[in-house]
N, C-alpha and C positions, 0 to 999 in steps of 0.2 A: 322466150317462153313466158306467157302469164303466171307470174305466180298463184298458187293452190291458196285456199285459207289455211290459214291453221289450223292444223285437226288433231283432237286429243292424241293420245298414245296408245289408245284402241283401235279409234278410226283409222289411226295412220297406218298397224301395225296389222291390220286386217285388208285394207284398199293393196297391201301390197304382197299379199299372200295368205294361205292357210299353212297351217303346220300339222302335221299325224305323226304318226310311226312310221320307219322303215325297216320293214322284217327282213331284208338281210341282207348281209354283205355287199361293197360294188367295189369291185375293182378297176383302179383306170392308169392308165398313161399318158402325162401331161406332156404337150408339143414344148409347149410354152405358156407361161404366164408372168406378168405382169401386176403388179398391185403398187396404187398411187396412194398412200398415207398422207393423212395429216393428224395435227396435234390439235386436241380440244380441250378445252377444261372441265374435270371431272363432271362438276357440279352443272355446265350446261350438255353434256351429255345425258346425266340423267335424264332428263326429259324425254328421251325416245328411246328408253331401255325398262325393259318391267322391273317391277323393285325387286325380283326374285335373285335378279342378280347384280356381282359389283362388280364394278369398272375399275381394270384394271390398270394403273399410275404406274406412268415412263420413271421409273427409280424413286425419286423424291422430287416431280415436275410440277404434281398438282394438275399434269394432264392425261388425258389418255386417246387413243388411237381411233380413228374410223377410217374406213379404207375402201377404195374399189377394187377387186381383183378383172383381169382381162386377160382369157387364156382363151387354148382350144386342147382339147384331149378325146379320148378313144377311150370307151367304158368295155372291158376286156372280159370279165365274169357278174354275174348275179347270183349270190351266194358261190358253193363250192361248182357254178356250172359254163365254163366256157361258153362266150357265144361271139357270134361274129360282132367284127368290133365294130363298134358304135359312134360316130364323131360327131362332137359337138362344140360350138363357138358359145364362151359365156361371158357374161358380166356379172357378178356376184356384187355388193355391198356387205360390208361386218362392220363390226365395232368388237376388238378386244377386252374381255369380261372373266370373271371367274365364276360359275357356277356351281351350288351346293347339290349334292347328293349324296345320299346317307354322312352326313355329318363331316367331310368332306371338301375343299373346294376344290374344283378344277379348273385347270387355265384351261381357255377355250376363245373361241368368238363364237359372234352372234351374230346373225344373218338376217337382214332387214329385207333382201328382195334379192333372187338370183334368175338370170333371162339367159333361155336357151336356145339355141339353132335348132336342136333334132326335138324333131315332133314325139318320140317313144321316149326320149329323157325328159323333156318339158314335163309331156304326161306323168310321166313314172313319179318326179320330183316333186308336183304338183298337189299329187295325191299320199304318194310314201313317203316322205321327208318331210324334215324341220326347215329345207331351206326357200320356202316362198316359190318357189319355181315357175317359170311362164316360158310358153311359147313365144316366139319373136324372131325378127326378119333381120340378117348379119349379113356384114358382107365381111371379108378378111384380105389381106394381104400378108403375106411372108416370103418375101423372095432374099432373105440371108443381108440384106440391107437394112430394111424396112419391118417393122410387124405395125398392122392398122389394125384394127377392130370397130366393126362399127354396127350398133344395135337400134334397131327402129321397130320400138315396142307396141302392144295394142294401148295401153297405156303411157304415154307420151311423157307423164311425170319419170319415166324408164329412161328414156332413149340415152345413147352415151357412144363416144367416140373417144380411141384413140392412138396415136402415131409415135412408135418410139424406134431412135434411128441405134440399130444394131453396134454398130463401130464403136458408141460411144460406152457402150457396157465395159464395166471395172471393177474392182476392189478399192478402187478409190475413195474417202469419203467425201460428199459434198457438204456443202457451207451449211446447207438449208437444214440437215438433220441434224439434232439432238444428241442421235446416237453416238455414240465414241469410235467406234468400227464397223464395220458389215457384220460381223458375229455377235455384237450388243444387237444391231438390228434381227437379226436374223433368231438371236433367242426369243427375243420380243414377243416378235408377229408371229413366227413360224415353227419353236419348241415348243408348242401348246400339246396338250394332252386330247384335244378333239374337239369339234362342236359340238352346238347346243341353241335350241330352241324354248318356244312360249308359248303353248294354244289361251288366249283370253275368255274363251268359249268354258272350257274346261278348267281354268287354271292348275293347267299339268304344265311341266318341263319336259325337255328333251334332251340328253345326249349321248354324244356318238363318241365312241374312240375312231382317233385315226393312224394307220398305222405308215409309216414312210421312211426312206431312206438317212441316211446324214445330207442333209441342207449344203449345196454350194451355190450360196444367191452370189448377185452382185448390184450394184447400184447401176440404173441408165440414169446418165448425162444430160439425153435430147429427148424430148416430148413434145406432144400436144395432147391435152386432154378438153371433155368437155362432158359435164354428166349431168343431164339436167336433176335425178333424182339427191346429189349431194348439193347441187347448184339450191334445190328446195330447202330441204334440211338447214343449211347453212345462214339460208337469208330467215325463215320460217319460226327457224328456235334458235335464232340469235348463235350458235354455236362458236362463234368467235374463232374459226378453222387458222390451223398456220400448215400452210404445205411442210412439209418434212422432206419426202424422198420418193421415189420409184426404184422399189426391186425387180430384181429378174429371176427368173431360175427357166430351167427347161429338163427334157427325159427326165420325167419322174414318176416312178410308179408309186400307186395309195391303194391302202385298202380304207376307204369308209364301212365302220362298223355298223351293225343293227343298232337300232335304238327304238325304245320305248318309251311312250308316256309314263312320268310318274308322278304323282304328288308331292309338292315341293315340302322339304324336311321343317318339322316345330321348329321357332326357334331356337336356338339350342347353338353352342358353341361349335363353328367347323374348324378345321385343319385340312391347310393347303397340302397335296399330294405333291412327290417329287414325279417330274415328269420323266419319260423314259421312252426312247428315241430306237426304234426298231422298226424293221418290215420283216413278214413272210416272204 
């Protein structure tokens, strides 16, 4: 891929989605997902994060997370109303953050750009969410060996593949992560309090609670990845990436909450929330 120029942290954060409100409720069921982490330094993550919010440091590393997620799930309700279910192949991008509302901060990620298989979610997400949402062409495999995922975007800076071989999934820890266990990992990325968004247009925020079960990830072993929108990033604003790990998890029911625009709080003193770990 030709590398893009580098483009401010408007231009980038715009070329790769809009952000609104989502007025209500979605509920889903994940098959599976996958999210490949790496470790970056605080200070060159900054660069492609709004200053509204802080990046959130692996303990006392001086770094913090950005990730690709690679799943597929079935969206089950839209607010309190069953509908037939819905399936979709994604590749999402975050960055782990904590952001301020009402005096407050919440652990959360951030959503740089998420691509969808289904044509009614692409839309829905595109227009009612904080998570940049596109329509885009997948193909998958999952035959209990094997899970691929592969996205070929209208946007090319998008496109992302990848292959992780079932067998090797464990509790084990690998070399390559930081973390001390799968449960350090697992508080990290995934006891977060919900997402959250940026409109540049408006300078409002976003976030969303999410609501989910107790977490039993595990590390995959065997990979291939290849994402040209972190392959950007990476070279673009210098971000000095160290691979970490690949989670796993699978059967997971979420509720993603409503969320509204709001005007980011004076500056003024926050306090971080205990997060709290429940589903309906």
């Amino acid at each position: 891929m030709n590398i893009d120029p580098v483009m401010d942290i408007r231009s980038l954060h715009e070329r790769l989605g809009k952000v609104y409100h989502q007025p209500v409720n979605v509920s889903s069921f994940t098959n599976k997902r996958l999210t490949i982490n790496f470790r970056s330094p605080i200070e060159r993550l900054r660069q492609i994060v709004p200053s509204h919010f802080e990046i959130e440091e692996i303990r006392d590393t001086g770094m913090g997370l950005i990730s690709m997620c690679v799943c597929d799930f079935w969206v089950t309700k839209l607010g309190p109303v069953p509908v037939p279910k819905i399936h979709t192949n994604e590749m999402l991008c975050r960055i782990s953050v904590k952001v301020p509302k009402r005096g407050q901060l919440h652990r959360a990620y951030y959503t740089l750009r998420s691509d969808s298989s289904s044509r009614i979610l692409g839309f829905l997400g595109g227009h009612f969410s904080h998570f940049r949402k596109a329509i885009s062409q997948f193909t998958r495999r999952d035959d209990g060996d094997i899970y691929e995922l592969g996205c070929n975007a209208k946007d090319a800076l998008c496109n992302g593949h990848f292959r992780g071989e079932m067998k090797t999934v464990s509790k084990e820890r690998p070399d390559s992560t930081t973390f001390s266990s799968i449960e350090e990992a697992t508080q990290f990325a995934f006891e977060l309090d919900g997402s959250c968004g940026y409109n540049f247009q408006s300078d409002k925020l976003s976030f969303q609670k999410i609501e989910y079960p107790k977490w039993d990830l595990y590390f995959c072993h065997a990979y291939e990845y290849d994402f040209s929108l972190l392959n950007y990033l990476f070279k673009a604003y210098d971000l000095k990436p160290e691979f970490d790990c690949v989670l796993f998890m699978q059967k997971i029911p979420q509720v993603w909450g409503s969320s509204w625009m709001y005007t980011p709080d004076a500056p003024q003193m926050t306090q971080q929330i205990e997060t709290k770990v429940g589903i309906a």
